[in-house]
C-alpha positions in Angstrom: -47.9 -161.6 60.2 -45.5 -159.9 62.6 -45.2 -156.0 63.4 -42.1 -155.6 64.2 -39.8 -152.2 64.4 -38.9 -150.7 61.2 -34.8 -150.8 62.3 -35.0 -154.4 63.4 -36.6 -156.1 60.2 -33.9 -157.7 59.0 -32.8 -158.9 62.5 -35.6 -160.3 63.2 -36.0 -162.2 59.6 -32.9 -163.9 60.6 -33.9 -164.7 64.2 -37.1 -166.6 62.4 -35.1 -167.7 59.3 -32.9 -169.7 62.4 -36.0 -171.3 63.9 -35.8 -175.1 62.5 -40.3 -174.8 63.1 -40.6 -172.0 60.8 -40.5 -172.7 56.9 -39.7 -169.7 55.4 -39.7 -165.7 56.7 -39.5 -162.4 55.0 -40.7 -158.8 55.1 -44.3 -158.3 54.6 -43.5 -156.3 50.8 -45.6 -154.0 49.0 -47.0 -154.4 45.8 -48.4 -151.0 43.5 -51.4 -151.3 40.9 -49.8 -150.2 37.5 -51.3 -147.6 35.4 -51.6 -148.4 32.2 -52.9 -145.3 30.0 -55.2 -145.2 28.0 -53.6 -143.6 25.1 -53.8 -145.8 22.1 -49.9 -145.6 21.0 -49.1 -146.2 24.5 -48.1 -149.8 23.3 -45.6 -148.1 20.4 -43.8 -146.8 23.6 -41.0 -149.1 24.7 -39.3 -146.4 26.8 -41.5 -145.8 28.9 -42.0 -149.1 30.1 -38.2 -149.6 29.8 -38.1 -146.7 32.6 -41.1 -148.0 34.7 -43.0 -144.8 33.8 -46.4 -146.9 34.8 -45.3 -147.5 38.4 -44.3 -144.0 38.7 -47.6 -142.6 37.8 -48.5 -145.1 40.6 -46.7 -143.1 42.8 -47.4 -139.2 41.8 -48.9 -138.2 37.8 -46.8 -134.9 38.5 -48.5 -131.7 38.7 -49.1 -129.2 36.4 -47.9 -126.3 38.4 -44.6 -128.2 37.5 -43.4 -126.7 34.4 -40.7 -128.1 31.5 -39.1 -125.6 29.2 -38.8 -127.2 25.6 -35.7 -124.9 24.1 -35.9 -126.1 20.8 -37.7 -125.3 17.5 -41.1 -125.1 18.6 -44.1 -126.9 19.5 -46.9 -127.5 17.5 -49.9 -125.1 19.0 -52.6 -127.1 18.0 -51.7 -130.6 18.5 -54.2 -133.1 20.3 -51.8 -134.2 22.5 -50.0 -131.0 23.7 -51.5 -127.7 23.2 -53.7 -127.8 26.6 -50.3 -128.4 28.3 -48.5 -125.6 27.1 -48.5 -122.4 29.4 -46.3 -120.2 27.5 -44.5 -119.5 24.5 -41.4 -117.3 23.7 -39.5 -117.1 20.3 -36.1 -116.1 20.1 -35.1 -117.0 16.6 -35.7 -115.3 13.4 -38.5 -117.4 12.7 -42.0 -115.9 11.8 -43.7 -117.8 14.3 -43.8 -119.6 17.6 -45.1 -122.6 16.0 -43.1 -125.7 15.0 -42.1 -125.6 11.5 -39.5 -128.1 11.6 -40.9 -131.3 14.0 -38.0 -131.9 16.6 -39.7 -130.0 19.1 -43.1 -131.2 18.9 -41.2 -134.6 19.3 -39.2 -133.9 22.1 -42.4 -132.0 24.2 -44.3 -135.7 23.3 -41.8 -137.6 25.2 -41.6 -135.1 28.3 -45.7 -134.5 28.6 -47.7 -135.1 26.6 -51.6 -135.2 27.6 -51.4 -138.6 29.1 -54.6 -141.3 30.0 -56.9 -138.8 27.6 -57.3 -141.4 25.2 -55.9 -140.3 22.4 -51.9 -140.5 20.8 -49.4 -140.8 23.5 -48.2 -140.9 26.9 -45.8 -137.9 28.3 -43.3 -139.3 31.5 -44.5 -135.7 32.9 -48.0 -137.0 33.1 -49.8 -133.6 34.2 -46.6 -131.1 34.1 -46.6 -128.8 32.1 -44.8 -127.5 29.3 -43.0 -124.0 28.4 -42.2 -123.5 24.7 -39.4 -121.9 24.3 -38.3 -121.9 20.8 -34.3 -121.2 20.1 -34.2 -123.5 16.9 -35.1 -122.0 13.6 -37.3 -123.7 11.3 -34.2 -125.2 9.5 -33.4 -126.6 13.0 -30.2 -124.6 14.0 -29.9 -121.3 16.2 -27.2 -119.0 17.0 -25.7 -119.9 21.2 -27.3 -116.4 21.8 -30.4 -117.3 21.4 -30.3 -120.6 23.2 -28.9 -118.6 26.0 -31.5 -116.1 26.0 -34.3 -119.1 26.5 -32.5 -120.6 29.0 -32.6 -117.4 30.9 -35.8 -116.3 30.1 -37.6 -119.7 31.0 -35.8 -119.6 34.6 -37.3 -116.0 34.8 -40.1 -117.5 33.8 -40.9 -120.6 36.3 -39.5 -123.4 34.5 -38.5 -126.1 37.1 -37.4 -128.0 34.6 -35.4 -127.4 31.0 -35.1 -129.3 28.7 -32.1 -128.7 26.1 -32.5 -131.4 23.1 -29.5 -129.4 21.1 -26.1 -129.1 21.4 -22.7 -127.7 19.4 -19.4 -128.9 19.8 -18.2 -125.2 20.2 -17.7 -124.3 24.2 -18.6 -120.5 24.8 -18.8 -118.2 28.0 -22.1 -117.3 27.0 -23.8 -120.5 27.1 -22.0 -121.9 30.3 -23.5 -118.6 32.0 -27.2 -119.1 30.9 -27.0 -122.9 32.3 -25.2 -121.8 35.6 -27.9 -118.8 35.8 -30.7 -121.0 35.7 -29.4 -123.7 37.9 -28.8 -121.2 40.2 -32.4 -120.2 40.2 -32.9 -123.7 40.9 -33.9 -125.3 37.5 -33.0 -128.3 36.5 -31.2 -128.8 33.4 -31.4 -131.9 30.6 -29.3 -131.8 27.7 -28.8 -134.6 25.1 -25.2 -135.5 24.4 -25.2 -135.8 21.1 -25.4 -137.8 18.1 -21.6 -138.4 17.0 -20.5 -141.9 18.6 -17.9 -139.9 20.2 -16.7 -139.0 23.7 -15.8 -135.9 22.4 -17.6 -132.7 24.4 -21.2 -131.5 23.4 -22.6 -128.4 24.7 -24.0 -127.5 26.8 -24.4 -131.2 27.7 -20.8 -131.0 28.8 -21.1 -128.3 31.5 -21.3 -129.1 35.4 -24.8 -127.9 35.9 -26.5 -129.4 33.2 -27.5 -133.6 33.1 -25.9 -134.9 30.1 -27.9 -137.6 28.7 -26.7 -140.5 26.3 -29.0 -143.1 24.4 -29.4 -146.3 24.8 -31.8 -149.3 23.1 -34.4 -151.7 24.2 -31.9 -153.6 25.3 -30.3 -151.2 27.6 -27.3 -151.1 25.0 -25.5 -147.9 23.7 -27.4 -146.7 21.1 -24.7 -146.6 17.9 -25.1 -143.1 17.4 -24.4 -142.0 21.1 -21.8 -139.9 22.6 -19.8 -141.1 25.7 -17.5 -140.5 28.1 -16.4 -139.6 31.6 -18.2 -136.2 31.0 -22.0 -138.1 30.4 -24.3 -138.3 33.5 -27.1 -141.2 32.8 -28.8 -142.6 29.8 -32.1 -143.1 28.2 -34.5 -144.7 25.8 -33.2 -142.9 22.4 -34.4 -145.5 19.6 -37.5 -145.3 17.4 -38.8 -143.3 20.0 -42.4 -143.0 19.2 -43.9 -139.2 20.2 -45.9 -136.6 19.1 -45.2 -134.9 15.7 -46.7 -131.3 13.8 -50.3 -131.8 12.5 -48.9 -129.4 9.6 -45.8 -129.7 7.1 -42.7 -129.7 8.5 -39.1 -129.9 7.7 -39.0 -134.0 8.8 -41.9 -134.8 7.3 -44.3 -136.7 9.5 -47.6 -136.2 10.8 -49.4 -136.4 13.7 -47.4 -139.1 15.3 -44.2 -140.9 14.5 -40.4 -142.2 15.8 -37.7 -140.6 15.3 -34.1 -141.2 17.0 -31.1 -139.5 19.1 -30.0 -138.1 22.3 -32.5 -136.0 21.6 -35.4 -138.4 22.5 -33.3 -139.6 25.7 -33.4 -136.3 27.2 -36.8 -135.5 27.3 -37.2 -138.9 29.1 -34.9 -137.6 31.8 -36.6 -134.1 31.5 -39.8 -135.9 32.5 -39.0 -137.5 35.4 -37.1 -134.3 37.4 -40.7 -133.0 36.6 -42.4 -136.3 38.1 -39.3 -136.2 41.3 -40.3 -132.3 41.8 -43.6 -133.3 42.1 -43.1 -136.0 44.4 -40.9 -134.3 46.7 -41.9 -130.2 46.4 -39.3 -128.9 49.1 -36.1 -130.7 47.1 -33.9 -128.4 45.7 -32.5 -129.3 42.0 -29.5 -131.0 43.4 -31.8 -133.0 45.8 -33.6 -134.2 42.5 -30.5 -134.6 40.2 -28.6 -136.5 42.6 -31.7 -138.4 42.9 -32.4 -139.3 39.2 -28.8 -140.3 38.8 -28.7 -142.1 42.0 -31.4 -144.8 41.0 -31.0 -146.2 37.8 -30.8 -149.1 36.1 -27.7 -150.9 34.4 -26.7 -150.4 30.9 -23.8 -151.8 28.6 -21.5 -150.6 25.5 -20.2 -147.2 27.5 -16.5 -146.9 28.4 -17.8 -145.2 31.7 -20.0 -146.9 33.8 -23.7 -145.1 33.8 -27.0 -146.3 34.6 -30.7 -146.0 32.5 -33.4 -143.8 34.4 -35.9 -145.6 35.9 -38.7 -143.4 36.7 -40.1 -145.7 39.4 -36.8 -145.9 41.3 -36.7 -142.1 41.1 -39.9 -141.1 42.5 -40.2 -143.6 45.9 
């Protein structure tokens, strides 16, 4: 073993490399423990190993004083896995309750933080963050732009760091653009799935400058089938048989407890998880210093007509 200055490393593995005594030379590098949770569906995951979640968490869990804003139709209040994580609620539908009636959100808020290494359900890429629900989606599963808009504002207002937008029309509208570009401006981060269509026709508010736009892909780093692309999409994520948290009560999808579902939907929320993890990592970066560093280290993917990479949470959070 050799100290040598940090600038002259490679230098200096050449200089020995040259010397016909010396067998082999290379810098001294680090290896991390893994964290595996303990969380007994962890092994149902695939994304999250696909991303390198377990190094991450090597590197920070997050923090809790992190929060992501689910805009979506809810999330189960009483779940094992979620309702110690969530720090406020706010309904803007027409919907009798803040709960989840419908199952997409409790899905989503799963993937993005659930109560991870607590030995029960799931892991959450957020690890400690926490979550805001901000419900926008009725219990049927659709909501008006307005009211999408209003959550987006309110959970800037509100402290989200990060918000998560697992929804989308194919519609563009003033109204919408101006909530995203509000809350970016507050310095959010914004995560929207791309939608569902095998199309690279525009979903918003995936589409708009300030929000991530996030397509699927498989465990094989493939475009998912269903996924939008195009010029206009940012990254990709896990998005098949994504296993995650689901209502403990009927709901409109009709699983229980736990269970996979698939869609851009389930890729954002992996994104969504690791701005969270990034923040947490690095507390004075601004949202473009944590956007340009998810989409800056990622990992290769195939079947897109544009070249974009897979998030790799480890990669994101050295």
């Amino acid at each position: 073993m050799v100290r040598v200055p940090a600038n002259q490393v490679e230098a200096l593995v050449r200089a020995y490399r040259s010397e016909v005594s010396v067998q082999f030379a290379e810098p001294d590098y680090i290896a991390y423990a893994i964290l595996t949770p303990n969380d007994p569906h962890f092994d149902k995951q695939w994304g999250m190993v696909k991303i390198e979640a377990p190094k991450a968490w090597d590197v920070t869990t997050g923090s809790f004083e992190v929060r992501i804003a689910i805009c979506d139709t809810g999330i189960d209040q009483d779940h094992e896995d979620l309702a110690a994580k969530i720090v406020a609620n706010k309904n803007f539908t027409r919907s009798r309750t803040v709960d989840d009636r419908h199952g997409h959100g409790t899905h989503v808020a799963g993937i993005a933080a659930a109560i991870t290494n607590n030995g029960k359900g799931v892991a959450g890429v957020g690890f400690e963050s926490s979550l805001m629900n901000v419900k926008v989606l009725d219990d049927t599963g659709m909501g008006f732009y307005s009211w999408v808009a209003n959550g987006i504002i309110w959970a800037a207002d509100n402290g989200a760091k990060v918000i998560n937008l697992s929804l989308g029309g194919s519609s563009p509208s003033d109204t919408l653009e101006s909530a995203v570009d509000y809350a970016w401006g507050k310095g959010c981060v914004l995560v929207a799935a791309a939608g569902n269509d095998n199309t690279d026709s525009p979903m918003y508010p995936a589409y708009y400058a300030n929000c991530i736009a996030v397509a699927a892909t498989d465990k094989n780093d493939a475009k998912a089938t269903f996924s939008n692309y195009g010029p206009w999409v940012d990254i990709a994520a896990p998005g098949v048989d994504i296993f995650s948290t689901m209502p403990n009560h009927r709901n409109r999808i009709g699983i229980l407890h736990y269970g996979s579902l698939s869609g851009t939907s389930m890729a954002a929320p992996h994104v969504s998880g690791v701005a969270a993890l990034v923040f947490a990592r690095y507390p004075g970066w601004t949202n473009a210093d944590v956007r340009a560093r998810i989409e800056a280290s990622v990992d290769p993917t195939t079947g897109f007509t544009t070249p974009i990479g897979r998030v790799n949470a480890f990669k994101a959070v050295q």
